[in-house]
C-alpha angles and dihedrals in degrees: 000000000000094000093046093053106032093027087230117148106229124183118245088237096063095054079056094053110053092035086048089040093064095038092065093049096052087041082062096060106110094180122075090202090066092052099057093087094046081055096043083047097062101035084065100046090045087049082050083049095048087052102047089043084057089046087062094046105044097037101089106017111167117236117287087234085061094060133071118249095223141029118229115256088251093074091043091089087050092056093051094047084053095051100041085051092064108047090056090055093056100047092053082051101051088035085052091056 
């Protein structure tokens, strides 16, 4: 996402670094208490995600006359690939926390 918007070559292990970097140092964090702002923190940056992610996709939609109202039952097993694949991805990430 840097390069891609500041054209800037940076090394993989420096993306390593400086994620890795703030990971131990909230791994080091012995006190729960201390680690309720850092949540909240993050609650709050993943509800902004949420939100821009809505702006995308909302933001030209084509007309609902354009579209058809229904998918064929061929795609149905797709859609629930897709969906079963996220929510695993979002329990390993909450488990994970």
């Amino acid at each position: 996402m840097i390069e891609f918007h500041t054209n800037a070559r940076i090394d993989i292990r420096l993306y390593i670094l400086m994620v890795g970097g703030f990971a131990i140092i909230l791994a080091m964090v012995r006190n729960l208490r201390f680690m309720a702002p850092i949540s909240l923190l993050s609650n709050a940056l993943v509800m902004a995600s949420v939100v821009i992610v809505f702006i995308y996709i909302f933001d030209d939609l084509p007309s609902i006359s354009t579209r058809e109202p229904f998918m064929p039952l061929s795609k149905l097993p797709i859609f629930f690939s897709i969906i079963v694949y996220s929510l695993e991805g979002i329990n390993v990430v909450s488990i994970s926390l």
